[in-house]
N, C-alpha and C positions, 0 to 999 in steps of 0.2 A: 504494500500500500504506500503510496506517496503522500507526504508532507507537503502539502498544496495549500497556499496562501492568497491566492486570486483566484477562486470560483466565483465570488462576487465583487462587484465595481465599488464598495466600498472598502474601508481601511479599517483593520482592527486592532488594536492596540492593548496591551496587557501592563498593569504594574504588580511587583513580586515583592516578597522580603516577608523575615521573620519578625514577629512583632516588635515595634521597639525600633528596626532600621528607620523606619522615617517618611514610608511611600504615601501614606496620607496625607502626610503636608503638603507634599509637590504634586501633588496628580490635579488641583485644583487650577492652581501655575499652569500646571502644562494646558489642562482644557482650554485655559482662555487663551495661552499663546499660540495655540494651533487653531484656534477658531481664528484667528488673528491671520496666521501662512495659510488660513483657507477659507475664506471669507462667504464663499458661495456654496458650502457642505454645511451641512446640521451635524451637530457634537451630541453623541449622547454618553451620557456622564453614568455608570452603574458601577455595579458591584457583585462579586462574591462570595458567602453563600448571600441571596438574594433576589433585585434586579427585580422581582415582578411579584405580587401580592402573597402568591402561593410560596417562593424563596423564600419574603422574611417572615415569612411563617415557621419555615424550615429553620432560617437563620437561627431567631430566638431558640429556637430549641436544641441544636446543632451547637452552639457557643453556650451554651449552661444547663444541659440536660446528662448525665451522665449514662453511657451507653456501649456497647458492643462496636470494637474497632470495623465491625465489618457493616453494622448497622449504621455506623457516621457515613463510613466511604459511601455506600448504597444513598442515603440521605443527601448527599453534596451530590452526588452523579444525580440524584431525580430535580433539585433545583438548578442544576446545570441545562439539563435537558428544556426544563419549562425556560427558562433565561433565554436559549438559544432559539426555544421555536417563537418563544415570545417576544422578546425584544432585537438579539445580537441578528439574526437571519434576517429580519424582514428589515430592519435598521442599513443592512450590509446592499440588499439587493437593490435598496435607494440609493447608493451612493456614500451613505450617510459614514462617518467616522463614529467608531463605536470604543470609547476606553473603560478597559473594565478594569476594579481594584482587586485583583485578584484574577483568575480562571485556573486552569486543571494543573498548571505546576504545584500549585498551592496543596493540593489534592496528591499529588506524590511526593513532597516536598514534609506535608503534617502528617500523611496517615500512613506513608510506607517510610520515611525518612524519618521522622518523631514516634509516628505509633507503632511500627514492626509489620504492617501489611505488607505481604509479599506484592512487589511489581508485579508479577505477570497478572497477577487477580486486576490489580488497577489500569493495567492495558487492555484487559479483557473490556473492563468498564467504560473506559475513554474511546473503544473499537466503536463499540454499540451506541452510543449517544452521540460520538461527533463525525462515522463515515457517511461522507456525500459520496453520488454517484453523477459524476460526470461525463458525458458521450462514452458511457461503459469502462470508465475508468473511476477507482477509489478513491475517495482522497482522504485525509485526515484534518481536522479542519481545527485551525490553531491562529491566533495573530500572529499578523507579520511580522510585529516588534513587541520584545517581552522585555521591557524596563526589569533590571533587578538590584535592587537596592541593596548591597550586600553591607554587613554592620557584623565585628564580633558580638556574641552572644553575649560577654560579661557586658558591652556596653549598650549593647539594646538593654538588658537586663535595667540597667540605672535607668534608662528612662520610661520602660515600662513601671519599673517603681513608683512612678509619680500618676499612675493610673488610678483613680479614687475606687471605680467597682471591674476588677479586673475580670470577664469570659474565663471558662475553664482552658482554656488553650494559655491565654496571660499571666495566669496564674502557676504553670506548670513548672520544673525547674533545669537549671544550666545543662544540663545533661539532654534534655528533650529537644532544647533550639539550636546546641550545639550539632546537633544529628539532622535537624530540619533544617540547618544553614550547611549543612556537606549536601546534601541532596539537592538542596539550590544548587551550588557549584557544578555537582555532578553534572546536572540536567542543562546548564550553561556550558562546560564543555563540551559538550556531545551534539548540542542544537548551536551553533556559533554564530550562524547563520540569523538566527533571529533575535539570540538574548544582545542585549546591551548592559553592563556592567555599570552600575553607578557606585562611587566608592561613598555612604554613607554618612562616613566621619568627617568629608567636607563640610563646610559652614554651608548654610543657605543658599548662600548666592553664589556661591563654586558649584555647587550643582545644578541651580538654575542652569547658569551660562552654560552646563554640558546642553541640560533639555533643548534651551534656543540653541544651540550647534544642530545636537540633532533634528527638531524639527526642519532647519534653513536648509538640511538636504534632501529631505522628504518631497 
Protein backbone atom coordinates (compact mmCIF):
# COMPACT_ATOMS: atom_id res chain seq x y z
CA UNK A 1 0.00 0.00 0.00
CA UNK A 2 1.21 3.45 -0.76
CA UNK A 3 1.73 6.41 1.59
CA UNK A 4 -0.27 8.88 -0.60
CA UNK A 5 -0.68 12.50 0.31
CA UNK A 6 -2.67 14.07 -2.74
CA UNK A 7 -5.91 12.10 -3.36
CA UNK A 8 -7.54 15.20 -2.49
CA UNK A 9 -6.91 19.04 -3.61
CA UNK A 10 -6.61 20.14 -0.22
CA UNK A 11 -3.66 20.25 2.22
CA UNK A 12 -3.42 18.45 5.52
CA UNK A 13 -1.49 19.27 8.07
CA UNK A 14 -0.73 17.45 11.44
CA UNK A 15 0.81 18.88 14.83
CA UNK A 16 2.61 16.16 17.39
CA UNK A 17 4.48 16.08 20.69
CA UNK A 18 4.21 14.63 24.01
CA UNK A 19 2.48 16.65 26.46
CA UNK A 20 4.21 19.54 27.87
CA UNK A 21 6.41 20.01 24.28
CA UNK A 22 4.44 23.14 23.54
CA UNK A 23 2.31 22.34 20.05
CA UNK A 24 -0.71 24.01 21.51
CA UNK A 25 0.73 27.31 21.64
CA UNK A 26 1.91 27.58 18.17
CA UNK A 27 -0.77 25.68 16.07
CA UNK A 28 -2.86 28.97 16.66
CA UNK A 29 0.34 31.15 15.06
CA UNK A 30 0.50 28.91 12.48
CA UNK A 31 -3.41 28.81 11.52
CA UNK A 32 -3.44 32.40 11.17
CA UNK A 33 -0.18 32.77 9.23
CA UNK A 34 -1.02 30.25 6.72
CA UNK A 35 -4.46 31.77 6.32
CA UNK A 36 -2.39 34.78 5.63
CA UNK A 37 0.23 32.56 2.56
CA UNK A 38 -3.40 31.43 1.42
CA UNK A 39 -5.70 33.92 1.60
CA UNK A 40 -8.35 32.24 -0.88
CA UNK A 41 -8.53 28.55 1.11
CA UNK A 42 -10.78 28.17 4.33
CA UNK A 43 -8.41 26.98 7.44
CA UNK A 44 -10.01 24.42 9.57
CA UNK A 45 -8.73 24.41 12.83
CA UNK A 46 -9.44 20.76 14.91
CA UNK A 47 -8.27 18.26 16.86
CA UNK A 48 -7.59 14.81 18.27
CA UNK A 49 -9.28 12.69 20.04
CA UNK A 50 -12.26 14.82 18.85
CA UNK A 51 -13.18 17.37 15.86
CA UNK A 52 -16.96 16.47 15.74
CA UNK A 53 -19.72 16.09 18.51
CA UNK A 54 -19.50 12.34 18.76
CA UNK A 55 -15.04 12.70 19.28
CA UNK A 56 -15.60 14.81 22.24
CA UNK A 57 -17.74 12.64 23.54
CA UNK A 58 -15.07 10.15 23.17
CA UNK A 59 -12.52 12.66 24.05
CA UNK A 60 -13.81 13.23 27.79
CA UNK A 61 -13.88 9.98 28.24
CA UNK A 62 -10.79 8.73 26.60
CA UNK A 63 -8.46 11.56 28.65
CA UNK A 64 -10.12 10.60 32.23
CA UNK A 65 -12.00 7.24 32.17
CA UNK A 66 -9.63 4.49 33.05
CA UNK A 67 -9.64 1.42 30.65
CA UNK A 68 -8.20 -1.49 28.61
CA UNK A 69 -5.11 -0.45 26.49
CA UNK A 70 -6.96 -2.02 23.63
CA UNK A 71 -10.32 -0.42 24.56
CA UNK A 72 -8.45 3.24 24.30
CA UNK A 73 -6.78 2.20 20.96
CA UNK A 74 -10.26 0.96 19.55
CA UNK A 75 -11.83 4.35 21.03
CA UNK A 76 -9.38 6.84 19.34
CA UNK A 77 -9.57 4.75 16.00
CA UNK A 78 -13.66 5.09 16.16
CA UNK A 79 -13.37 9.04 16.72
CA UNK A 80 -10.63 9.03 14.09
CA UNK A 81 -12.82 7.60 11.66
CA UNK A 82 -16.13 9.93 12.41
CA UNK A 83 -13.34 13.12 12.22
CA UNK A 84 -12.40 11.85 8.94
CA UNK A 85 -15.70 11.06 7.21
CA UNK A 86 -16.99 14.18 9.17
CA UNK A 87 -14.90 17.00 8.95
CA UNK A 88 -10.91 16.01 7.47
CA UNK A 89 -12.42 14.29 3.96
CA UNK A 90 -15.09 16.59 2.86
CA UNK A 91 -12.84 19.71 4.21
CA UNK A 92 -9.94 18.19 1.80
CA UNK A 93 -12.07 17.53 -1.25
CA UNK A 94 -12.92 21.45 -1.09
CA UNK A 95 -9.69 22.48 -1.24
CA UNK A 96 -9.84 23.59 2.03
CA UNK A 97 -6.42 23.37 4.48
CA UNK A 98 -7.21 21.10 7.26
CA UNK A 99 -4.62 21.37 10.69
CA UNK A 100 -5.20 18.84 13.20
CA UNK A 101 -3.62 18.91 16.94
CA UNK A 102 -2.91 15.70 16.90
CA UNK A 103 -3.92 12.51 14.32
CA UNK A 104 -2.64 8.77 14.25
CA UNK A 105 1.03 9.24 15.28
CA UNK A 106 -0.36 10.28 18.58
CA UNK A 107 -2.09 6.82 18.60
CA UNK A 108 1.24 4.86 18.06
CA UNK A 109 3.20 7.30 19.72
CA UNK A 110 0.72 6.84 23.46
CA UNK A 111 -0.67 3.53 23.08
CA UNK A 112 2.14 1.40 21.52
CA UNK A 113 5.10 3.76 22.48
CA UNK A 114 3.80 4.76 26.22
CA UNK A 115 1.18 1.92 26.74
CA UNK A 116 2.94 -1.51 25.29
CA UNK A 117 0.29 -2.04 22.36
CA UNK A 118 1.93 -4.13 19.91
CA UNK A 119 2.30 -2.02 16.31
CA UNK A 120 1.13 -4.42 14.09
CA UNK A 121 -2.47 -4.50 16.14
CA UNK A 122 -2.36 -0.55 15.50
CA UNK A 123 -1.42 -0.87 11.69
CA UNK A 124 -4.10 -3.20 11.49
CA UNK A 125 -6.20 -0.35 12.90
CA UNK A 126 -4.89 2.60 10.97
CA UNK A 127 -5.20 0.00 7.54
CA UNK A 128 -9.04 -0.09 8.14
CA UNK A 129 -10.17 3.52 8.99
CA UNK A 130 -7.78 5.58 6.74
CA UNK A 131 -7.31 3.10 3.15
CA UNK A 132 -8.72 5.07 0.10
CA UNK A 133 -9.07 3.50 -3.02
CA UNK A 134 -7.99 5.38 -5.96
CA UNK A 135 -8.34 4.24 -9.91
CA UNK A 136 -7.72 0.60 -8.16
CA UNK A 137 -4.94 1.64 -6.20
CA UNK A 138 -4.41 1.88 -2.10
CA UNK A 139 -3.53 4.48 -0.43
CA UNK A 140 -2.82 5.20 3.00
CA UNK A 141 -4.11 8.58 3.95
CA UNK A 142 -1.90 10.74 6.37
CA UNK A 143 -1.00 14.62 6.17
CA UNK A 144 1.49 15.92 4.09
CA UNK A 145 3.27 17.65 6.88
CA UNK A 146 3.48 16.38 10.60
CA UNK A 147 4.92 19.27 12.77
CA UNK A 148 6.66 17.48 15.79
CA UNK A 149 7.60 19.24 18.49
CA UNK A 150 10.01 17.39 20.11
CA UNK A 151 10.94 18.41 24.05
CA UNK A 152 12.91 16.12 26.69
CA UNK A 153 10.53 14.43 28.95
CA UNK A 154 12.14 15.97 32.39
CA UNK A 155 11.29 19.32 30.64
CA UNK A 156 7.88 18.82 29.33
CA UNK A 157 7.42 17.25 32.64
CA UNK A 158 8.11 21.03 34.51
CA UNK A 159 5.67 22.55 32.44
CA UNK A 160 3.01 20.08 32.53
CA UNK A 161 3.58 20.67 36.26
CA UNK A 162 1.96 23.84 36.15
CA UNK A 163 -1.31 22.14 34.70
CA UNK A 164 -4.07 22.81 37.41
CA UNK A 165 -6.49 19.60 36.47
CA UNK A 166 -4.10 17.29 34.71
CA UNK A 167 -6.20 14.17 31.99
CA UNK A 168 -4.90 10.67 32.87
CA UNK A 169 -2.36 10.78 30.06
CA UNK A 170 -0.76 14.24 32.06
CA UNK A 171 -0.65 12.84 34.87
CA UNK A 172 1.32 9.79 34.06
CA UNK A 173 5.18 9.43 34.96
CA UNK A 174 8.86 10.14 33.28
CA UNK A 175 9.04 6.74 32.35
CA UNK A 176 5.78 6.80 30.06
CA UNK A 177 6.63 10.09 27.93
CA UNK A 178 10.17 9.02 27.85
CA UNK A 179 8.86 5.89 25.65
CA UNK A 180 6.07 8.13 23.93
CA UNK A 181 8.84 10.69 22.98
CA UNK A 182 11.26 7.57 21.21
CA UNK A 183 8.31 6.40 19.32
CA UNK A 184 7.98 10.08 18.08
CA UNK A 185 11.46 9.83 16.88
CA UNK A 186 11.05 6.55 15.64
CA UNK A 187 8.11 7.23 13.54
CA UNK A 188 10.03 10.67 12.22
CA UNK A 189 12.98 8.74 11.04
CA UNK A 190 11.22 6.24 9.18
CA UNK A 191 8.58 8.98 7.48
CA UNK A 192 11.31 11.90 6.75
CA UNK A 193 9.52 12.78 4.07
CA UNK A 194 6.62 14.25 5.80
CA UNK A 195 7.69 14.92 9.77
CA UNK A 196 9.37 18.30 10.29
CA UNK A 197 11.37 18.44 13.53
CA UNK A 198 10.77 21.44 15.69
CA UNK A 199 13.27 21.76 18.56
CA UNK A 200 10.92 22.78 21.50
CA UNK A 201 13.26 24.27 23.81
CA UNK A 202 13.57 27.32 21.44
CA UNK A 203 11.93 30.55 22.87
CA UNK A 204 8.62 31.45 21.18
CA UNK A 205 9.71 33.29 18.57
CA UNK A 206 12.62 30.99 17.22
CA UNK A 207 10.00 28.66 16.55
CA UNK A 208 7.73 30.86 15.07
CA UNK A 209 10.26 32.10 12.56
CA UNK A 210 10.83 28.12 11.64
CA UNK A 211 6.73 27.80 11.10
CA UNK A 212 6.94 31.21 8.80
CA UNK A 213 10.08 29.56 6.89
CA UNK A 214 8.09 26.77 6.45
CA UNK A 215 4.89 27.93 5.56
CA UNK A 216 6.97 30.66 2.64
CA UNK A 217 7.68 27.30 0.89
CA UNK A 218 4.49 25.80 0.99
Amino acid sequence: MNNHNQIYPGIFISFEGIDGAGKSTHIRFFSDEIARRFPDKKIILTREPGGTPLGEKLRETLLNDSMDIRTEALLMFASRQEHLVQVIEPALLQGNIVISDRFTDSSFAYQCGGRGLLTKDLEELERWVQTRTVDNQSYLLQPQTTFLFDLSSQAAEQRRSATRNPDKFEGLDLDFFNRVRQEYLRRASNHPQRFVLIDSSLSISAIQEQLKTRIASM
